[in-house]
VEXKOLDREN-661333 format. One record per residue: chain; residue in one letter; residue number from 1; x, y, z of N, C-alpha, C, CB in turn. Coordinates in steps of 0.001 Angstrom, whole numbers, plus 500000, padded with zeros to 6 digits. Atoms other than C-alpha are relative to their C-alpha. Glycine has a CB too. Layout:
<dotors>
ch;aa;i;n_x;n_y;n_z;ca_x;ca_y;ca_z;c_x;c_y;c_z;cb_x;cb_y;cb_z
A;A;NUM;X;Y;Z;X;Y;Z;X;Y;Z;X;Y;Z;
...
</dotors>
This chain:
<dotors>
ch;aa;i;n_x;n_y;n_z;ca_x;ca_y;ca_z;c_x;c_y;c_z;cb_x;cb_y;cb_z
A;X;1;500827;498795;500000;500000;500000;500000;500867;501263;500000;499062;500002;501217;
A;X;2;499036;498750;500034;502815;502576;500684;500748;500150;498755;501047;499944;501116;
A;X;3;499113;499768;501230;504822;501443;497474;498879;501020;499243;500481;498386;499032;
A;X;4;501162;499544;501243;501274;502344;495531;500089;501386;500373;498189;499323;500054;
A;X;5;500545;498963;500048;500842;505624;497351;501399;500542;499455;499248;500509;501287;
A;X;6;498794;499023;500454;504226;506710;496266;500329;500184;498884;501094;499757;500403;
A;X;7;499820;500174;501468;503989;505572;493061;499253;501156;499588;499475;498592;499343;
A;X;8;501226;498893;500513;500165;507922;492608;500504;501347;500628;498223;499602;500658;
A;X;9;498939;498657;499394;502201;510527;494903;501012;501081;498909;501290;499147;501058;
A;X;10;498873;499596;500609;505027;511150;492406;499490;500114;498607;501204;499073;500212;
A;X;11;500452;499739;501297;502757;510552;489323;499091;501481;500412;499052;498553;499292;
A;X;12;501245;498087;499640;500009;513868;490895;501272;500560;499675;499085;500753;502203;
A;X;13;499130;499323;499585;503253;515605;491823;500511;500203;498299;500939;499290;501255;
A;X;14;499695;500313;501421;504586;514948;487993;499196;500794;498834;499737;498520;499828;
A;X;15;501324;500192;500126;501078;515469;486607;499769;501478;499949;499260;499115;501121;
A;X;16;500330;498729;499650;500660;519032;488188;500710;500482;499432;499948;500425;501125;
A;X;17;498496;499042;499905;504378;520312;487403;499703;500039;498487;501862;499215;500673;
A;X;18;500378;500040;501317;503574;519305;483345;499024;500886;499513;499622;498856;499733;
A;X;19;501494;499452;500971;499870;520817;482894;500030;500982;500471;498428;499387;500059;
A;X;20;499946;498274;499717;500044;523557;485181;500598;500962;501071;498790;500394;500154;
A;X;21;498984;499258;498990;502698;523878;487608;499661;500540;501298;500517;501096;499406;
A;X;22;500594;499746;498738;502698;524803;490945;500472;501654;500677;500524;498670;500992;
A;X;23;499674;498874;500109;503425;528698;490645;498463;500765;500315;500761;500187;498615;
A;X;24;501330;499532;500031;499727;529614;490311;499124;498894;500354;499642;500573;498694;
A;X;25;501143;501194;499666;497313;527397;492624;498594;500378;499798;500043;499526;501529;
A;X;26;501051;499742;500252;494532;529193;491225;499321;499344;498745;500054;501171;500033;
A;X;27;500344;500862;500964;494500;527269;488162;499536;499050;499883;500530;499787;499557;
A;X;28;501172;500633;499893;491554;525334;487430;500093;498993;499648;499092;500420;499528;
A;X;29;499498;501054;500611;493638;522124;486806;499680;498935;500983;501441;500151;499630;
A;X;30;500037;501431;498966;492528;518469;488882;500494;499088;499105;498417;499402;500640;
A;X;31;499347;501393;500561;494846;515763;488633;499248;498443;499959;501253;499788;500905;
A;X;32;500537;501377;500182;493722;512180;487349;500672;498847;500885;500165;499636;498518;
A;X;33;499103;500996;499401;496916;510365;488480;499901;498350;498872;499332;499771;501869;
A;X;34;499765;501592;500401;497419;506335;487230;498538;499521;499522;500594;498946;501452;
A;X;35;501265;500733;500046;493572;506018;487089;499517;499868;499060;499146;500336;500591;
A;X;36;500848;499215;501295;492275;505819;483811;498646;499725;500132;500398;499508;498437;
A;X;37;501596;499921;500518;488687;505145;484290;499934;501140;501113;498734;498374;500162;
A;X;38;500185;498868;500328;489288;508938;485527;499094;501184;499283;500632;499908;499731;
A;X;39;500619;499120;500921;488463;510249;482184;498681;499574;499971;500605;500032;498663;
A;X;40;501578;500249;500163;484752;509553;482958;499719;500387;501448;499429;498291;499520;
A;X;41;500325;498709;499107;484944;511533;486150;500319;498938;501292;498121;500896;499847;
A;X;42;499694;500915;499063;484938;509552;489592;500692;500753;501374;500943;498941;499287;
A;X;43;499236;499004;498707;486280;509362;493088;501309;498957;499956;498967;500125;501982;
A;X;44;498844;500839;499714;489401;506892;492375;500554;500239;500510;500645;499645;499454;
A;X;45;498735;499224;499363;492135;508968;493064;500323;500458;501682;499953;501315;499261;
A;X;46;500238;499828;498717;491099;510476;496193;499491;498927;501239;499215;500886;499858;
A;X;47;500498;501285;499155;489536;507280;497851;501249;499158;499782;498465;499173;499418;
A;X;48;498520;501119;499448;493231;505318;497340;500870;501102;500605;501119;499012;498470;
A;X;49;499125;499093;499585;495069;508577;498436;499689;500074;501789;499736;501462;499065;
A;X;50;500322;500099;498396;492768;508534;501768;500115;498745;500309;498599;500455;500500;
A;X;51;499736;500852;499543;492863;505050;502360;501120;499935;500282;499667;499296;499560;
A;X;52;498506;500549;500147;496763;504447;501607;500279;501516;501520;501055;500215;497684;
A;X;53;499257;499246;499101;497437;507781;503920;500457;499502;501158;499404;500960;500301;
A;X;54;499983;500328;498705;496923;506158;507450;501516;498757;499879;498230;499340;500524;
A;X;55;498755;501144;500034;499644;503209;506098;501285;500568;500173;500116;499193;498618;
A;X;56;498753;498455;499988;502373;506257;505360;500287;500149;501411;499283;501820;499394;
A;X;57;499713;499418;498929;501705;507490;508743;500179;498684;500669;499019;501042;500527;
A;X;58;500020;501307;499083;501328;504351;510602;501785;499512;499911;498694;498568;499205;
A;X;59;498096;500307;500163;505141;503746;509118;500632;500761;500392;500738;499909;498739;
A;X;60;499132;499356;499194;506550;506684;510841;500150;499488;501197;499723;501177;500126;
A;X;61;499707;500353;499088;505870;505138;513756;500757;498843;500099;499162;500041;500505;
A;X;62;499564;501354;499944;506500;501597;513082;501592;499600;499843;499250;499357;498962;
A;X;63;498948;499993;500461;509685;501952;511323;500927;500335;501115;500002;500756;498934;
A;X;64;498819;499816;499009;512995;500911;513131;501416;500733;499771;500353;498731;500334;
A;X;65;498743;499412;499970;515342;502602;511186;499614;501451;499688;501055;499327;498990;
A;X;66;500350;498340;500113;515849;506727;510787;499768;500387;498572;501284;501009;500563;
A;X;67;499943;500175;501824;515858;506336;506727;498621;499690;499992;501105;498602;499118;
A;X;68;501466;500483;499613;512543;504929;507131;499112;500610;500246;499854;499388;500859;
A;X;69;501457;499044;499542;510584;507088;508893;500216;501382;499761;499558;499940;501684;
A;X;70;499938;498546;500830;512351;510066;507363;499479;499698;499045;501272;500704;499616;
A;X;71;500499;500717;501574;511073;508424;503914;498754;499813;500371;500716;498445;499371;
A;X;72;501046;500301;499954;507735;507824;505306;499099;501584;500799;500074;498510;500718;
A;X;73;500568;498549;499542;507104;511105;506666;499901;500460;499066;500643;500912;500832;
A;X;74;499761;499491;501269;508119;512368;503295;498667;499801;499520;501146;499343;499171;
A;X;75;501019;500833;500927;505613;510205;501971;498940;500691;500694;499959;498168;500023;
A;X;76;501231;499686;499267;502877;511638;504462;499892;501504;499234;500142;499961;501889;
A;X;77;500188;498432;500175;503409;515439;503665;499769;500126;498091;501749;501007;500735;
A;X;78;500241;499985;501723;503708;514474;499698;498703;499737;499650;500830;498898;499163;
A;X;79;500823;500673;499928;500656;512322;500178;498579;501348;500432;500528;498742;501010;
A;X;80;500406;498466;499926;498946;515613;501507;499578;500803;499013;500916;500690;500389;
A;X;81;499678;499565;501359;499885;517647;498872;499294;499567;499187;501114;499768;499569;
A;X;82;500507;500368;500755;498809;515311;496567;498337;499872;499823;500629;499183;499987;
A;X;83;500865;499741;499440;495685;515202;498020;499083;501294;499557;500494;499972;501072;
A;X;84;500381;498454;500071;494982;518900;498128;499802;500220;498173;501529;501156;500818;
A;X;85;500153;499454;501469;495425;519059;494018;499014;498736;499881;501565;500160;498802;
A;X;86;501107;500394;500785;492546;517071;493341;499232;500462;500247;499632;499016;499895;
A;X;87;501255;499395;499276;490499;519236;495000;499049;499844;499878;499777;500919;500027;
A;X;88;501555;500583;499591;487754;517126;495855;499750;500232;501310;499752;498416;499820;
A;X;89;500981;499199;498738;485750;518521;498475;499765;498614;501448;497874;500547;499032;
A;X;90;500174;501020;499459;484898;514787;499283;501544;499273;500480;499123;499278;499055;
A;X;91;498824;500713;500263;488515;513815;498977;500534;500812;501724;500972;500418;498141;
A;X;92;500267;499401;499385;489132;516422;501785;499930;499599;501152;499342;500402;499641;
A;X;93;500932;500526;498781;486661;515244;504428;500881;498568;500188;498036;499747;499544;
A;X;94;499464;500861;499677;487745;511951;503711;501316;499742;500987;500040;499712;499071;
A;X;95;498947;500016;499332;491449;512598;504537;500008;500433;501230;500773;500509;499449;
A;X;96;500028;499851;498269;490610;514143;508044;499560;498569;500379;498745;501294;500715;
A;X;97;500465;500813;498562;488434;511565;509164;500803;499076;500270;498654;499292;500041;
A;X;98;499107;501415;500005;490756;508791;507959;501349;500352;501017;500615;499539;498150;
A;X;99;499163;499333;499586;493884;510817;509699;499616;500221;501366;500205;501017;499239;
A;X;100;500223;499753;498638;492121;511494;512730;499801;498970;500688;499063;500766;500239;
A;X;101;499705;501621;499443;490895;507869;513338;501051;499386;500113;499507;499089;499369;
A;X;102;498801;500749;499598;494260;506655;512846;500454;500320;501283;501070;500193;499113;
A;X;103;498812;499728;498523;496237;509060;515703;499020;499667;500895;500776;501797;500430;
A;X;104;500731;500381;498645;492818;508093;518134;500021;498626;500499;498598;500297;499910;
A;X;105;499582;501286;500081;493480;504358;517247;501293;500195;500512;499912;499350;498661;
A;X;106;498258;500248;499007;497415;505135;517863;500513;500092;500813;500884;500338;499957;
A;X;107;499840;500230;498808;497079;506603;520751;499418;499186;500964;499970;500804;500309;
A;X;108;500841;500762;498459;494739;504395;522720;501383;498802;499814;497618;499063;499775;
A;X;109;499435;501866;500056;496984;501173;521366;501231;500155;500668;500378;499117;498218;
A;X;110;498826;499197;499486;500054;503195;522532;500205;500803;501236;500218;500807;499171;
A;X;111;499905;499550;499483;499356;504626;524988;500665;499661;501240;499268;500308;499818;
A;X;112;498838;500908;499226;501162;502287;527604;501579;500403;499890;499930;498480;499391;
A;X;113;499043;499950;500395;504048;503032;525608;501033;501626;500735;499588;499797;498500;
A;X;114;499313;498688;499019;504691;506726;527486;499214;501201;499088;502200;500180;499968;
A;X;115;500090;498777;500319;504270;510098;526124;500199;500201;498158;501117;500719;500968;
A;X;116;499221;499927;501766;506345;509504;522709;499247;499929;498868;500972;498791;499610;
A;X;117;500925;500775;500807;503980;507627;520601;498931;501103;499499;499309;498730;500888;
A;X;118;501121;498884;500037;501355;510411;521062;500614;501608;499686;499202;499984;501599;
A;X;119;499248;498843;500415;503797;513279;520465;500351;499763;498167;501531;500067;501094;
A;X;120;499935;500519;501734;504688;511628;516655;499060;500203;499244;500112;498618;499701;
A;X;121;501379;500030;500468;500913;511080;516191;499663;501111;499586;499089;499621;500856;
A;X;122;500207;498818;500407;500318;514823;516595;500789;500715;499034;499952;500589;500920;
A;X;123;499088;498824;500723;503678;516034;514613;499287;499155;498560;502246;500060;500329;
A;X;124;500417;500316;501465;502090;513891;511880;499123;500639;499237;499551;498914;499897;
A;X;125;501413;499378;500374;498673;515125;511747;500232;501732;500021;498686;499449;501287;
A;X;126;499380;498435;500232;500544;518797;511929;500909;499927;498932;500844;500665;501301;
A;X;127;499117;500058;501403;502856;517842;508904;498750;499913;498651;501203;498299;500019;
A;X;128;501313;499830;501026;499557;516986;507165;499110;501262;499680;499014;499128;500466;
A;X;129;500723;499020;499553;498010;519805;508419;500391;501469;498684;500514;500216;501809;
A;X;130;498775;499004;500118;500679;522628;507308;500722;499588;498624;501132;499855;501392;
A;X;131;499746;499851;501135;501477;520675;504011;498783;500240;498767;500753;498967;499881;
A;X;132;501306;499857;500717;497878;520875;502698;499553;501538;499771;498877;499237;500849;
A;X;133;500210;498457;499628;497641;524502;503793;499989;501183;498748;501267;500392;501024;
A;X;134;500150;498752;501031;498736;526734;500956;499457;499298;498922;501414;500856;499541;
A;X;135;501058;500420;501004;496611;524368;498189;498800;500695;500720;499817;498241;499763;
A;X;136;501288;499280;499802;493759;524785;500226;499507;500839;500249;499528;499825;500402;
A;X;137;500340;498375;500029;493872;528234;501000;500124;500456;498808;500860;500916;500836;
A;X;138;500154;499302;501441;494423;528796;497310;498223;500627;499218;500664;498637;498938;
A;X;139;501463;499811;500786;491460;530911;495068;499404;498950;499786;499996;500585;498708;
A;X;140;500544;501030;500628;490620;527723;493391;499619;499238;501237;500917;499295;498962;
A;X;141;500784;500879;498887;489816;525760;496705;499349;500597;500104;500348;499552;501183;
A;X;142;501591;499407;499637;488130;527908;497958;499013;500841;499522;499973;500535;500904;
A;X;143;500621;500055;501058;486318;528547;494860;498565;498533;500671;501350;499633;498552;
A;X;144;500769;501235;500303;485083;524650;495018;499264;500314;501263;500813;498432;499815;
A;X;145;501024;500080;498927;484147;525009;498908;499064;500715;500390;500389;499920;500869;
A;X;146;501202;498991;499582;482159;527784;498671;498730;499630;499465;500228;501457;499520;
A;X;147;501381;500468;501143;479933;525888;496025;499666;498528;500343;500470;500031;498072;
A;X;148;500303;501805;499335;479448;522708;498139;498638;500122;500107;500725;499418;501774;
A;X;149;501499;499966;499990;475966;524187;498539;499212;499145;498851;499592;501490;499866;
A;X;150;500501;500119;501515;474475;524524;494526;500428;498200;499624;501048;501392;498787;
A;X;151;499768;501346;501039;476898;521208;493581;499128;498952;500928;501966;499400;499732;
A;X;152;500926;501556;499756;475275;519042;496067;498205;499918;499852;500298;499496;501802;
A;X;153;501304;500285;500320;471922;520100;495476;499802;499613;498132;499129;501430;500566;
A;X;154;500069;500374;501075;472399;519616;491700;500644;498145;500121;500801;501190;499107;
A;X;155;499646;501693;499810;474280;515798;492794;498745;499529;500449;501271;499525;501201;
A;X;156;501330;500324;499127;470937;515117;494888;498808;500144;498864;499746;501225;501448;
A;X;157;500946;500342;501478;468784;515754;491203;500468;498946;499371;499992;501125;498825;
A;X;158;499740;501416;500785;471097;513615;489604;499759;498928;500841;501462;499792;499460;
A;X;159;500184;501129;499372;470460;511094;492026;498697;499841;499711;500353;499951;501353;
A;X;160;501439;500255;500068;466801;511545;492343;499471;499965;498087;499188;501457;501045;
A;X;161;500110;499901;501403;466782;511842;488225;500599;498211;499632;501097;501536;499323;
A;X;162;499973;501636;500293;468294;507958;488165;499379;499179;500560;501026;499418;500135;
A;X;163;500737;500476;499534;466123;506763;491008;498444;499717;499215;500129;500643;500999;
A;X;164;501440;499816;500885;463202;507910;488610;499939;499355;499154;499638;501132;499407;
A;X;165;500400;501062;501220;463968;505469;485612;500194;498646;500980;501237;500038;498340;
A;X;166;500292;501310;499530;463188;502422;487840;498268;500009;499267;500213;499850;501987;
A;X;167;501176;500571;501090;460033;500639;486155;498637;500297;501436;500358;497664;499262;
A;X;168;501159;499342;498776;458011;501505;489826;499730;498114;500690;497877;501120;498944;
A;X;169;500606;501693;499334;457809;496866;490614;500917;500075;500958;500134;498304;498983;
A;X;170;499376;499927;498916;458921;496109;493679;501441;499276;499964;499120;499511;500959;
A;X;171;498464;500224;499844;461860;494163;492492;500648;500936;499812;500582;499141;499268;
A;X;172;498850;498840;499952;463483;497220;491142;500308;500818;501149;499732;500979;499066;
A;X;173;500042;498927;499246;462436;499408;493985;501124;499410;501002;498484;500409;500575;
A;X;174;499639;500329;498963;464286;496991;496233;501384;499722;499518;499196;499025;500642;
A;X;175;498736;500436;500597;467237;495361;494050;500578;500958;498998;499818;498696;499351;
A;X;176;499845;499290;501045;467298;498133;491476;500053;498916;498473;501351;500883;500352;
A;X;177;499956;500538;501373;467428;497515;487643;501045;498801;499562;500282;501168;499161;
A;X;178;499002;500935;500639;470648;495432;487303;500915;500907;499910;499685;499266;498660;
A;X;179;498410;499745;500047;474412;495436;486877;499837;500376;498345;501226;498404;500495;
A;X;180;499999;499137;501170;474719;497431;484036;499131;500601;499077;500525;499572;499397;
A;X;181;501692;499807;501551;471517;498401;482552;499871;501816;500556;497405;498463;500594;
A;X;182;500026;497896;500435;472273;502411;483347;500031;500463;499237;500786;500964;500209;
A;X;183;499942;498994;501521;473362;503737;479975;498865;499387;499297;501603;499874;498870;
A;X;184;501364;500165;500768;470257;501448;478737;498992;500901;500065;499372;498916;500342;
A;X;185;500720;499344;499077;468196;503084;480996;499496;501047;499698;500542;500205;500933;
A;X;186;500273;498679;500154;468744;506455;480956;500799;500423;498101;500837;500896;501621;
A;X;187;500099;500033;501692;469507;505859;476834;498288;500338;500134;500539;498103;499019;
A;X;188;501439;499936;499988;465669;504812;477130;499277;501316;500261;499573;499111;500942;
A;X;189;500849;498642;499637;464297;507829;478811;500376;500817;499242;500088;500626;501319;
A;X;190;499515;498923;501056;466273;510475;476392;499282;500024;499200;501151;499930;499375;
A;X;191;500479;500018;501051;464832;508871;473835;498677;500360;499677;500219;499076;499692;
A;X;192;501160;499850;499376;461576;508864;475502;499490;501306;499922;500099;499619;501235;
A;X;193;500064;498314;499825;462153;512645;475972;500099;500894;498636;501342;500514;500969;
A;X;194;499042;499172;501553;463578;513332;472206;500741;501372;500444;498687;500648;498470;
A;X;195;498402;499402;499619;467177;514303;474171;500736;498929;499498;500446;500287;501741;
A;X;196;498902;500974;500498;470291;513232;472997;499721;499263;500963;501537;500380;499825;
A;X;197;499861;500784;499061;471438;510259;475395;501101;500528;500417;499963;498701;499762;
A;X;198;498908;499484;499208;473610;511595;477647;500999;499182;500086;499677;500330;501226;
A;X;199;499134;501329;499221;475551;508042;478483;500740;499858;498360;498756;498159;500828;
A;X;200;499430;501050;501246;476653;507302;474699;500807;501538;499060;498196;498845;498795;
A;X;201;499563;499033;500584;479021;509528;472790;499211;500055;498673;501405;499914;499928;
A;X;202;500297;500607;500840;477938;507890;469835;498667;500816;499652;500029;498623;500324;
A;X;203;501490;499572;499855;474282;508351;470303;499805;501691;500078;499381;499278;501459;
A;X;204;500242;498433;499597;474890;512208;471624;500068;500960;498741;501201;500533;501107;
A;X;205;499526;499351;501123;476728;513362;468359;498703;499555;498909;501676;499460;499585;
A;X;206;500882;500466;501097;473956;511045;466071;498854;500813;500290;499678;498413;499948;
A;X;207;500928;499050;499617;471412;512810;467737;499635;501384;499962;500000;499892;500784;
A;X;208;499831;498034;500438;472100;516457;467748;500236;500133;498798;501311;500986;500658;
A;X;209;499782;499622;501088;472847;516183;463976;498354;499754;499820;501209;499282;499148;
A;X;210;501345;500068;500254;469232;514746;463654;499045;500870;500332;499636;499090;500397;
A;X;211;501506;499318;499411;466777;516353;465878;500765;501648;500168;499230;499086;501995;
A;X;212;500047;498925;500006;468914;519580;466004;500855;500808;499082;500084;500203;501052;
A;X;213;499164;499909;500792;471433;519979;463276;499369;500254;498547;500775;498916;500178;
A;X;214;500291;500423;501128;468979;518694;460493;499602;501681;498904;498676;498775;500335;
A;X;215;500183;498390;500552;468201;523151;459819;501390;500225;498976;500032;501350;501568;
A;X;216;498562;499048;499802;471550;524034;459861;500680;499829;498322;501359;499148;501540;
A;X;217;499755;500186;501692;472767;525322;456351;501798;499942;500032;499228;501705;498834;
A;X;218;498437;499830;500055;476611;525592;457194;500822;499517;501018;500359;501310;499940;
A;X;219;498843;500604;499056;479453;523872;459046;500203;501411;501291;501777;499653;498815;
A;X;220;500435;498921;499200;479689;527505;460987;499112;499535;501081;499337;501003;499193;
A;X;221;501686;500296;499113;476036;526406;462621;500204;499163;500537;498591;499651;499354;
A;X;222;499945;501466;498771;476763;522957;463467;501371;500114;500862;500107;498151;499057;
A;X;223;499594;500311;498912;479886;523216;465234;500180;500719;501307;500826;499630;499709;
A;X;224;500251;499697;498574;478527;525208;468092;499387;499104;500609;499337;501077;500242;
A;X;225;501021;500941;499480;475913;522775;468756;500996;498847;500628;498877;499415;498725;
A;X;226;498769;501108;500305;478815;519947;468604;500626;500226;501657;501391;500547;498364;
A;X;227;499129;499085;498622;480983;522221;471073;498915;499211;501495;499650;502577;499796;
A;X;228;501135;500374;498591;478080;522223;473879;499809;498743;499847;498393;500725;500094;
A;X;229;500435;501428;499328;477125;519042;473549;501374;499113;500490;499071;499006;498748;
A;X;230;498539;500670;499273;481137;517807;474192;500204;500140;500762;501077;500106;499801;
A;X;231;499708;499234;499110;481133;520153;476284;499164;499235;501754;499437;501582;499314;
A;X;232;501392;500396;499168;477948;518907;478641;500745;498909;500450;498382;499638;499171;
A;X;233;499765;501448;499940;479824;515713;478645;501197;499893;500724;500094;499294;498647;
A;X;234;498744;500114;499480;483129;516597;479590;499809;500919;501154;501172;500341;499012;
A;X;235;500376;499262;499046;482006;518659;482374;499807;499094;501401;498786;500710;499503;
A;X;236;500260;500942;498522;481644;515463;484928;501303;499754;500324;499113;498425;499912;
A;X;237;498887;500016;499448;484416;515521;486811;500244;499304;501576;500291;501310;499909;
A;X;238;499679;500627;498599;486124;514052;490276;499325;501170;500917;501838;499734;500328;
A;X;239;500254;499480;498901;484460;515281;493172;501060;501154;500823;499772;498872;500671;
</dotors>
């Protein structure tokens, strides 16, 4: 788990310095990292970055030699960092709670052990603290956290907007539709609606030439339409 986070550590870190550098943290850039089913938006990145963290830290302590837990501290404050540029809101939350359960777990299990154990715990969760700091005080964070309102009430439509293509029988209501029958699904209802299908590239582009393209006397005309609708699509992003 620590090799992996150092591996997705050094690829963010990599990642950032290429697309948009770390001179201006106002720039409206979130890293993917190693993940590729990424490019279809998700919480990968941030859900192995919070899990793997507590292992990082857990190795400052554990570790018997000074190479070690200098190298794993490293790894905590990079791990941080890395963290902070995906600026997921959810990604975030996560990393406290996971970070805080660990040092309340380390100290109870440790606590026998004297004073020491619980002094580490805290310089950790203050290395985390203090390396996250100037991302998340950047414009662009706190851009995203000010809009935790609007995005989760628009996440809470999309939810209640996929709950709504269930067929209303009680198997769905209880088991839902099935392992993979979403892009059917909400294909079906679009069509239902005469909207593109949101789920199918394919379908999105065939569609907007048909039902809204079919006017259009000049290349000019259609590729605004084109634009927005790529656009609509590429707009789902990591949390």
């Amino acid at each position: 788990m620590i090799l992996g986070l150092a591996g997705v550590v050094a690829w963010v870190l990599w990642e950032r310095w290429a697309f948009a550098g770390f001179g201006d943290l106002s720039v409206p850039y979130r890293v993917t990292g190693p993940f590729s089913a990424m490019h279809r938006g998700g919480a990968f990145i941030e859900c192995y970055i919070a899990v793997a963290m507590p292992f990082a830290a857990q190795a400052v302590l554990s570790a018997s030699r000074p190479w070690a837990k200098a190298a794993a501290g490293a790894l905590v404050v990079a791990g941080s960092v890395a963290m902070m540029l995906t600026f997921s809101r959810n990604g975030y939350a996560a990393l406290g709670v996971g970070m805080v359960v660990w040092s309340l777990m380390t100290i109870r299990a440790r606590i026998h052990q004297g004073r020491a154990p619980a002094i580490v715990t805290v310089a950790v969760l203050a290395a985390v603290v203090i390396a996250a700091w100037p991302v998340l005080t950047g414009v662009y964070s706190r851009e995203r956290l000010a809009r935790w309102e609007p995005d989760l009430g628009m996440r809470v439509a999309h939810w209640s907007d996929a709950l709504a293509l269930r067929d209303g029988s009680i198997g769905e209501t209880i088991f839902g539709a099935g392992l993979g029958k979403f892009p059917r699904c909400i294909t079906g209802a679009a069509v239902r609606r005469n909207e593109p299908p949101p789920c199918a590239w394919n379908g999105l582009i065939l569609r907007a030439r048909a039902s809204r393209l079919r006017s259009c006397d000049s290349e000019a005309e259609r590729q605004p339409t084109l634009i927005r609708s790529s656009g609509w699509m590429a707009s789902s992003g990591p949390t």
